[in-house]
MIBATI-813891 format. One record per residue: residue in three letters; x, y, z of N, C-alpha, C in turn. Coordinates in pm, whole numbers, plus 50000, padded with zeros to 5 digits. Example, Ala and Ser with C-alpha at 12.3 -4.5 7.8 and 13.67 -1.06 7.14 Angstrom:
2
ALA513194943150780512304955050780513204967050780 SER512854977550708513674989450714512905000350787 
***
This chain:
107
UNK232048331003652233378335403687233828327603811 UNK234778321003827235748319903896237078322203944 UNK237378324904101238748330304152239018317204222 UNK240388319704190241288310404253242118318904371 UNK242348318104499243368318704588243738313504617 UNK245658315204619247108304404620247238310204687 UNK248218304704806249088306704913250198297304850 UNK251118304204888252328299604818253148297104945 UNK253988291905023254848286805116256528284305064 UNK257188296405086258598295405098259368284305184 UNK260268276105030261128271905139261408281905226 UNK262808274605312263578283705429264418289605350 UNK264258302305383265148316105298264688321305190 UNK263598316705109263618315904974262508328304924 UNK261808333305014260688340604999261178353204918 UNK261778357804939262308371104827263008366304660 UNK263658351404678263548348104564262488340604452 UNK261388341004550260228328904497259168342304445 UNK259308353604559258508367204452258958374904387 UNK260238373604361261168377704265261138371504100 UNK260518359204120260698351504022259228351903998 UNK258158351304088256908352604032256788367503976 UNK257648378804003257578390503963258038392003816 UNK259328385503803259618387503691259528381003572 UNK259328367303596259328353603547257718352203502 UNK256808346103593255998342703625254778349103578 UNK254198360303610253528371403551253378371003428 UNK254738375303328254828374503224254208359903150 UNK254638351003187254528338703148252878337403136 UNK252258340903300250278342903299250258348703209 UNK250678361503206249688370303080249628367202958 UNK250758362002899250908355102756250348340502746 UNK249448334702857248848324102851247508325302929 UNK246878340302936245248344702956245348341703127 UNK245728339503211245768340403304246368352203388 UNK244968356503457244588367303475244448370803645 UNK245968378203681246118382003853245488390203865 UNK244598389703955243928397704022244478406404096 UNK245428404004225245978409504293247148403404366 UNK247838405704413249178399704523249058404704647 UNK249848392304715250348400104871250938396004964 UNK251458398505050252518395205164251788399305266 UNK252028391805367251528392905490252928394905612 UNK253008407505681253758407705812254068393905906 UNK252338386805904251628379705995252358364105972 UNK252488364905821253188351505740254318351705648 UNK255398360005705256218362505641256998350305554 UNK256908337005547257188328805438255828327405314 UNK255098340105313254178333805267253878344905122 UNK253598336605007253268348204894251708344604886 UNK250368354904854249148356404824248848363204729 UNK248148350404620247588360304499246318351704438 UNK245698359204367244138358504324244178358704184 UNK244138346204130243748342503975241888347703967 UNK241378348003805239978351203768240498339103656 UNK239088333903600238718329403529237188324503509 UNK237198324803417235508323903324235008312803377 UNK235998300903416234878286003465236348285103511 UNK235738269803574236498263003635237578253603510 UNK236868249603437237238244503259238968252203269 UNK238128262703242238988272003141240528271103276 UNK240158275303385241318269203486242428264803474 UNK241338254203446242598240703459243258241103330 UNK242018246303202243298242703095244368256703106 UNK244318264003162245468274203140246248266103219 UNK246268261703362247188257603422247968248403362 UNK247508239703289247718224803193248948229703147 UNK248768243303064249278249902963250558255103061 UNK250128259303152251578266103247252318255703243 UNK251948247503295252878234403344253578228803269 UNK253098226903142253978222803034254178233102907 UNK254228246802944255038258102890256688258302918 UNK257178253702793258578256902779259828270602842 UNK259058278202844259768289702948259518286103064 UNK258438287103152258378281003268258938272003311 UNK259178263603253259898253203268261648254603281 UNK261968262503180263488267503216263498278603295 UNK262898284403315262998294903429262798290203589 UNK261678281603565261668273603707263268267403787 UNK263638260503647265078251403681266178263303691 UNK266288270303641267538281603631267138289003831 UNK265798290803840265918293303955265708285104094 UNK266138272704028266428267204131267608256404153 UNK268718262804129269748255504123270258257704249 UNK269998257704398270178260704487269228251404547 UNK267758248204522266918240804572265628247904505 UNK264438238704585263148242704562263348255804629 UNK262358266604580261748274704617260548278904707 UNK259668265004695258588268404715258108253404798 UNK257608256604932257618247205008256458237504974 UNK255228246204957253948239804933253178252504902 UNK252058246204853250308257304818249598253204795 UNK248828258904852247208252004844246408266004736 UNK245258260204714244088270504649242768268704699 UNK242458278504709240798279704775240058284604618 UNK239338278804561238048284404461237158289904524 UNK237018305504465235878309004500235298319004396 UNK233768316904456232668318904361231758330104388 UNK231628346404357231098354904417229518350604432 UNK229198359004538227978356504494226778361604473 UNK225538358904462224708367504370224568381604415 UNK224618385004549224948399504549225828404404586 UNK227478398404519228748403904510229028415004434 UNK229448426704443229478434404374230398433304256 UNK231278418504238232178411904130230828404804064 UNK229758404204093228888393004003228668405703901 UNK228108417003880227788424503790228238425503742 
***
């Protein structure tokens, strides 16, 4: 098993429309393509900032869902429809991580 953690980075202003769109948009789009949120979140501390936690079986399997996001036809018009104003999303990084043998996620 592998987790992925994204930090997501709002343009300027954009943070209520960038989890608005991962709320309504976005989600939907994972679940109908096996990609699997763990959890979300906002931070006080980083208020341009969205946090959420992908799972997956390998690292493999990852990338091909992402493959699949990226060149998924809804995503793709939903991305552009919401951003006819500009980007949304400034930058993100991902941290992989890997529980470990006495994680209480390894069992």
């Amino acid at each position: 098993m592998i987790y992925e953690f994204k930090t997501y980075r709002a343009a300027p202003g954009a943070i209520d429309a960038l989890i608005k769109r991962f709320h309504q948009t976005t989600m939907p789009i994972f679940a109908r393509l096996g990609i699997h949120v763990v959890h979300c979140w906002t931070s006080e501390a980083e208020p341009d900032a969205f946090f959420y936690m992908t799972r997956f079986d390998s690292k493999e399997a990852g990338k091909a869902a992402w493959a699949a996001f990226g060149s998924d036809a809804e995503w793709k018009a939903a991305k552009a429809a919401s951003e006819t104003n500009g980007p949304l999303l400034a930058s993100q990084t991902t941290v992989y991580l890997e529980p470990t043998d006495f994680s209480p996620l390894s069992s």
